[in-house]
C-alpha positions as CSV (number, residue, x, y, z in Angstrom):
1,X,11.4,39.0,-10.4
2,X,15.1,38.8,-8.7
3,X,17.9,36.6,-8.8
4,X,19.7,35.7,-5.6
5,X,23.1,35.1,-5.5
6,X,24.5,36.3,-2.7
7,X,24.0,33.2,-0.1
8,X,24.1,35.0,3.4
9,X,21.2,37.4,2.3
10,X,17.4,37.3,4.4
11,X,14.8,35.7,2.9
12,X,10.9,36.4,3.8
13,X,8.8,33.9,3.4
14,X,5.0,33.8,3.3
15,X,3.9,30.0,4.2
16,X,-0.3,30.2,3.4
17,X,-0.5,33.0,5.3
18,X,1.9,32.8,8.3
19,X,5.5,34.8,7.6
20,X,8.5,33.6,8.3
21,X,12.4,35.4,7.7
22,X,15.9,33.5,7.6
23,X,18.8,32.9,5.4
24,X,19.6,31.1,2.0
25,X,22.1,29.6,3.8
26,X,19.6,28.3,6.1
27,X,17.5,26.7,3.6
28,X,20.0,25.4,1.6
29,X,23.3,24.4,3.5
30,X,21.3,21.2,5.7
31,X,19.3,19.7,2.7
32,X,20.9,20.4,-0.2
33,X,18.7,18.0,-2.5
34,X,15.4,19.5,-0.9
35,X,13.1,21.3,-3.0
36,X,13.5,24.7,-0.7
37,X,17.7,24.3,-1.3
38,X,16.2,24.3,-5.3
39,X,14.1,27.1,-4.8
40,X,17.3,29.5,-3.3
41,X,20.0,28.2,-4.9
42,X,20.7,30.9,-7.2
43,X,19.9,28.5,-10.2
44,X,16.4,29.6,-10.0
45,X,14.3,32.8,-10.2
46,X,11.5,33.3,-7.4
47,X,8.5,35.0,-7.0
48,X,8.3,37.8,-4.5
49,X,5.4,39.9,-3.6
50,X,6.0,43.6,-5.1
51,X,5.7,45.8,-2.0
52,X,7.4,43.8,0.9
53,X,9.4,41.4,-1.1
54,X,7.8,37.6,0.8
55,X,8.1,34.8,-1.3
56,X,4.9,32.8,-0.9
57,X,4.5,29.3,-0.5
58,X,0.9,27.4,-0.9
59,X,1.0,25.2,2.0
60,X,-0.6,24.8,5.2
61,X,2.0,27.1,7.7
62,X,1.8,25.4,11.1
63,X,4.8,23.1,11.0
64,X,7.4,25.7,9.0
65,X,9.0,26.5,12.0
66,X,9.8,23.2,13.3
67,X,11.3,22.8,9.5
68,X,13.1,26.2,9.9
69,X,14.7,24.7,12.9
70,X,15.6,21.3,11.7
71,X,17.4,23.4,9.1
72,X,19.4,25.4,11.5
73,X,19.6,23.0,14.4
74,X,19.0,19.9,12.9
75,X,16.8,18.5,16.1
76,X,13.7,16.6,15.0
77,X,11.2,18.5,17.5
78,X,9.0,16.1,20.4
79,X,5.2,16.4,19.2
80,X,2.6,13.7,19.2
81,X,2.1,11.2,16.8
82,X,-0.3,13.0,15.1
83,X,1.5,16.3,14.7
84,X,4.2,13.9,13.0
85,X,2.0,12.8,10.8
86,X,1.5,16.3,9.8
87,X,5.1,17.5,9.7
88,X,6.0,14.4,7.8
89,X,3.6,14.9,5.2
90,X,4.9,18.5,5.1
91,X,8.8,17.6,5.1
92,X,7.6,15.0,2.3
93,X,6.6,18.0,-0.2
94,X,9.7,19.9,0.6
95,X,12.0,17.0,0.0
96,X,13.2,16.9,3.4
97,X,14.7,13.4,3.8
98,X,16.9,13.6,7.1
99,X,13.9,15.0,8.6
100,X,12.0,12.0,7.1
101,X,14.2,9.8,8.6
102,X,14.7,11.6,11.9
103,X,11.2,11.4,12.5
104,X,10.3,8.0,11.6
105,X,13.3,6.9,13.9
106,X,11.4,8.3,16.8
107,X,7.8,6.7,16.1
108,X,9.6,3.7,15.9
109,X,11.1,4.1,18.9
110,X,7.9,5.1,20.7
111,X,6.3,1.6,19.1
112,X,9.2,-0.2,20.7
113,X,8.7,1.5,23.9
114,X,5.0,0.7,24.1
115,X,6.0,-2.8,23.4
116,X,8.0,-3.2,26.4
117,X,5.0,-5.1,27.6
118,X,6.2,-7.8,26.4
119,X,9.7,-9.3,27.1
120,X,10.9,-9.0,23.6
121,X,10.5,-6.7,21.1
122,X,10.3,-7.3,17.0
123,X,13.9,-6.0,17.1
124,X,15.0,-9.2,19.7
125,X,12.7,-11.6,17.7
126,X,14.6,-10.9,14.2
127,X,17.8,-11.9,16.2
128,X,16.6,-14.5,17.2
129,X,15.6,-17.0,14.7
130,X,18.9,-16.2,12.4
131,X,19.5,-19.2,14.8
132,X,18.9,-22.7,13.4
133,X,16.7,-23.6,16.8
134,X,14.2,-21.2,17.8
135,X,12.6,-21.4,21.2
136,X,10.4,-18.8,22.8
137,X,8.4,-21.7,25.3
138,X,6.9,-19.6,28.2
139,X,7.6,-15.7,26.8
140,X,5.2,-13.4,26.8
141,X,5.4,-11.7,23.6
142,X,1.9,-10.2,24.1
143,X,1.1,-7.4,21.3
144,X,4.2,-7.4,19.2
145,X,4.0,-7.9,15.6
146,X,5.9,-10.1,14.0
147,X,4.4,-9.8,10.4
148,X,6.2,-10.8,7.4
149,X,9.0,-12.3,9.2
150,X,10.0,-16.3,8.8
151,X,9.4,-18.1,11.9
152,X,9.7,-21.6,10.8
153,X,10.1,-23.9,13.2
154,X,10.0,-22.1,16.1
155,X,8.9,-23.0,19.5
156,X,6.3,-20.9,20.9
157,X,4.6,-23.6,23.3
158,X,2.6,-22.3,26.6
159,X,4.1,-18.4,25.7
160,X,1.4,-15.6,25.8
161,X,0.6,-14.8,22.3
162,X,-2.3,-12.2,23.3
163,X,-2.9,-9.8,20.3
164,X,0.5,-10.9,18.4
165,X,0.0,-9.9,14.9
166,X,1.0,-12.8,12.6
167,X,0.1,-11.3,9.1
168,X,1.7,-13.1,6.3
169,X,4.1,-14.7,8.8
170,X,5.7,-17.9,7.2
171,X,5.1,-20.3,10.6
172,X,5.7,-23.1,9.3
173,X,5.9,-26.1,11.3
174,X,5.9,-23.8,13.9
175,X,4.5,-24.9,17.7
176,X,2.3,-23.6,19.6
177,X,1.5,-25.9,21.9
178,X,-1.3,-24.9,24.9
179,X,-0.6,-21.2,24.0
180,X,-2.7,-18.0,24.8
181,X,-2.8,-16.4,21.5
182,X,-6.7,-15.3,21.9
183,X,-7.0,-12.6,19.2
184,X,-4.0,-12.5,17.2
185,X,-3.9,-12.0,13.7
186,X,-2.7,-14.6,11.7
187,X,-4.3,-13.3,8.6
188,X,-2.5,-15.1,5.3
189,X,0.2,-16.7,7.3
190,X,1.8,-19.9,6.7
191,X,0.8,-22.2,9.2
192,X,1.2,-26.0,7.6
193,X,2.2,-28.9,9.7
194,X,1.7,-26.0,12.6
195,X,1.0,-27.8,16.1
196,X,-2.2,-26.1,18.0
197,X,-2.6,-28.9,20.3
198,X,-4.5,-27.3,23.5
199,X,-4.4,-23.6,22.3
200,X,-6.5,-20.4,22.7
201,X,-7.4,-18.8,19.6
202,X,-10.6,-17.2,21.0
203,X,-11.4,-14.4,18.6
204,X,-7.9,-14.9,16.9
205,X,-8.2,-14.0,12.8
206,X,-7.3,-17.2,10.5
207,X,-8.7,-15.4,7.1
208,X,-6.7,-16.8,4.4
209,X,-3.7,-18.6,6.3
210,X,-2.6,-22.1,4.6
211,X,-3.4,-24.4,7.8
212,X,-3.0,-27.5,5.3
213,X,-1.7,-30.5,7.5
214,X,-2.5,-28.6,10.8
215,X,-3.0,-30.3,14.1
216,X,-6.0,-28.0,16.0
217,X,-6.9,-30.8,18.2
218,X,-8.3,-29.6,21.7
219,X,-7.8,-26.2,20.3
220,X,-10.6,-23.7,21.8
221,X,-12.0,-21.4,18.2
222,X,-14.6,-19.8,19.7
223,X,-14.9,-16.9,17.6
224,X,-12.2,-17.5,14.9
225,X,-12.2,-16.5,11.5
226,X,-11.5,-19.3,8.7
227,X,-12.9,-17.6,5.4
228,X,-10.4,-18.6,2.3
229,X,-8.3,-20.5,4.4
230,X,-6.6,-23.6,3.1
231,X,-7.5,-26.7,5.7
232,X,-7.0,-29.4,3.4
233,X,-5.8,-32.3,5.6
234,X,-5.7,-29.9,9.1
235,X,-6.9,-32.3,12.1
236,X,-9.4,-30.8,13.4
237,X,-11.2,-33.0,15.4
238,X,-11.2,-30.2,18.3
239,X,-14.4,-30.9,19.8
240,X,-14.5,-33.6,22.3
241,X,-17.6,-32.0,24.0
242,X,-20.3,-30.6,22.0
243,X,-21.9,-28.8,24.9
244,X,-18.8,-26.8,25.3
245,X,-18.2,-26.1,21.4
246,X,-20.7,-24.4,19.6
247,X,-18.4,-23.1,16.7
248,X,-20.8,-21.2,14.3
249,X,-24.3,-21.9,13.7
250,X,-23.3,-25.5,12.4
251,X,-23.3,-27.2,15.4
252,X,-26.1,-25.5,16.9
253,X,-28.2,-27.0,13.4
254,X,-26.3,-30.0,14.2
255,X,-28.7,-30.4,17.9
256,X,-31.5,-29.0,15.7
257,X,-31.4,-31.6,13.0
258,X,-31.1,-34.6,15.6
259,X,-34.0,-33.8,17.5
260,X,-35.5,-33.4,13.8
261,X,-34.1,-37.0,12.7
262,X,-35.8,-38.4,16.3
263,X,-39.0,-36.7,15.9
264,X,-39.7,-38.5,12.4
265,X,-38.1,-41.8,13.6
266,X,-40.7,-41.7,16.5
267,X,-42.9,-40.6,13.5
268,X,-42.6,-43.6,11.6
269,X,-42.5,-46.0,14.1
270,X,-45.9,-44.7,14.9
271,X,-46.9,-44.9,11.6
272,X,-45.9,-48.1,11.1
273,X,-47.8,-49.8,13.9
274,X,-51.1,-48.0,13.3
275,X,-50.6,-49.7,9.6
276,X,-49.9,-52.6,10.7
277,X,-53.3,-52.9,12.7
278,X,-55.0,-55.2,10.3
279,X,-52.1,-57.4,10.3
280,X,-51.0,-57.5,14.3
281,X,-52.9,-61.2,15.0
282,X,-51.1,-62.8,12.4
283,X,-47.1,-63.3,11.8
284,X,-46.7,-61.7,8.6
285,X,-48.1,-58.5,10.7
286,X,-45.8,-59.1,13.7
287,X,-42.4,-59.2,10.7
288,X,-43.3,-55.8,9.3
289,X,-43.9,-54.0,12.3
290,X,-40.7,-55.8,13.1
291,X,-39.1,-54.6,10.1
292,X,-40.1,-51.0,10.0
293,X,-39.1,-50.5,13.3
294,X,-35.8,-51.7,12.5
295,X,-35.0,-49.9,9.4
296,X,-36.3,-46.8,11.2
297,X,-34.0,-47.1,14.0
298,X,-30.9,-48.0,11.4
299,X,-31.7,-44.7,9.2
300,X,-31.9,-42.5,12.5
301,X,-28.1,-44.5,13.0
302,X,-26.9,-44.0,9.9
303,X,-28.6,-39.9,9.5
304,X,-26.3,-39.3,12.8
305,X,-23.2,-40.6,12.0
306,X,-23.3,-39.2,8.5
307,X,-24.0,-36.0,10.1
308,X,-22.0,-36.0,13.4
309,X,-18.9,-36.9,10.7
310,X,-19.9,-34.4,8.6
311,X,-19.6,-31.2,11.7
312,X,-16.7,-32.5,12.6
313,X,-15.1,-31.8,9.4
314,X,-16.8,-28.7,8.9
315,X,-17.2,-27.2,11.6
316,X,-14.9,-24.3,11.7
């Protein structure tokens, strides 16, 4: 056991395995609230090995020296993003905030950067709508996310909405008018009174958004995702030609059950003249065959509208 007081002296450190030597001063002067600063303070006794005097720490050694030099430099090294996960989860069990912070500055920067894509960046978009009148008609804003944020009332008609992810966005009464938003995430977002009229949401994720009072007409949903959402009132009268809208199974049962519905109308008309054999030279025979055929052709009606009303409603 030894106590340290004098704050210029070398320390030896022994990192799971990998040995390092500087300076209380080093480890202490940069982050003074960090749990190394603690450890050589002179407030607290350490542990040192008996023969060569290393003070061993049980942690994985790889990223120390980039700490070491943060300490003496203060320069958040360049490594990739998964070597800052690493160092971050090593900085986090040292207590290493301004490291912390250094580094997540620089992933956020590197997200920005990728995002130059697109013409804005999150950073522009929160700018933007502390305006009363939002419009981004036309802008590609391809890949950003915007989650979380409130874009009520905005104006995103005919932008490029590719990928944009929309999670728990408040959108309300928001436009998007004939945009391209084919699989973007709009995942619990608040979309009532939203305008889709014209828009791709190929593939785009609607899983618990409030769509109440939305107007999806002539959208295209190939492919969307609607489980738990609200669409209580939504227009959705989207498709004008069944042959080009097969949303879900439901509307290929739809064909299905109407060549069902024909086959048994045929049925029963069939039926009903081979019945009416016995009765065919008289008039009371020519009235039911009459009859049968005409309450067979009103239920096939009446099976078809119920039914074609029915898709239309459930569809998505």
């Amino acid at each position: 056991m030894m106590r340290h007081s004098d704050l210029s002296s070398l320390i030896r450190l022994n990192i799971g395995g990998k040995k390092f030597c500087t300076t209380i001063d080093t480890l202490t002067r940069r982050e003074p609230d960090s749990m190394l600063a603690a450890m050589f303070s002179g407030r607290h006794t350490v542990c040192q090995d008996a023969e060569k005097g290393y003070v061993f720490v049980d942690r994985d050694g790889k990223h120390f020296r980039h700490i070491l030099n943060w300490l003496r430099d203060g320069v958040v090294p360049t490594l990739t993003d998964s070597d800052y996960s690493e160092l971050i989860r090593e900085a986090e069990y040292y207590q290493l905030l301004g490291l912390i912070e250094g580094i997540n500055s620089i992933l956020n920067k590197r997200k920005d950067d990728e995002d130059s894509c697109a013409e804005l960046t999150r950073t522009d978009i929160i700018k933007c709508i502390q305006s009363e009148r939002v419009r981004f008609r036309g802008i590609d804003l391809s890949g950003l996310d915007l989650s979380k944020l409130d874009l009520s009332f905005v104006d995103f008609s005919f932008a490029c909405l590719k990928n944009v992810f929309f999670s728990r966005a408040n959108l309300q009464c928001a436009k998007f008018r004939d945009v391209d938003a084919e699989s973007s995430i709009f995942h619990n977002a608040t979309l009532r009174e939203c305008e889709f009229t014209g828009a791709n949401l190929r593939g785009a994720l609607l899983a618990g958004a409030n769509l109440q009072s939305a107007n999806l007409q002539d959208a295209c949903l190939i492919g969307c995702s609607f489980c738990g959402a609200n669409l209580r009132s939504a227009h959705l009268q989207v498709i004008t030609k069944l042959n080009k809208m097969r949303i879900y199974c439901k509307t290929l049962a739809y064909y299905k059950f109407i060549n069902l519905v024909q086959f048994f109308s045929k049925f029963f008309n069939i039926f009903a003249m081979s019945k009416s054999k016995s009765l065919s030279n008289t008039s009371v025979g020519h009235e039911y065959v009459r009859e049968n055929e005409k309450s067979c052709n009103i239920g096939f009606i009446a099976l078809t509208l119920y039914f074609s009303c029915n898709t239309h409603d459930t569809h998505v």
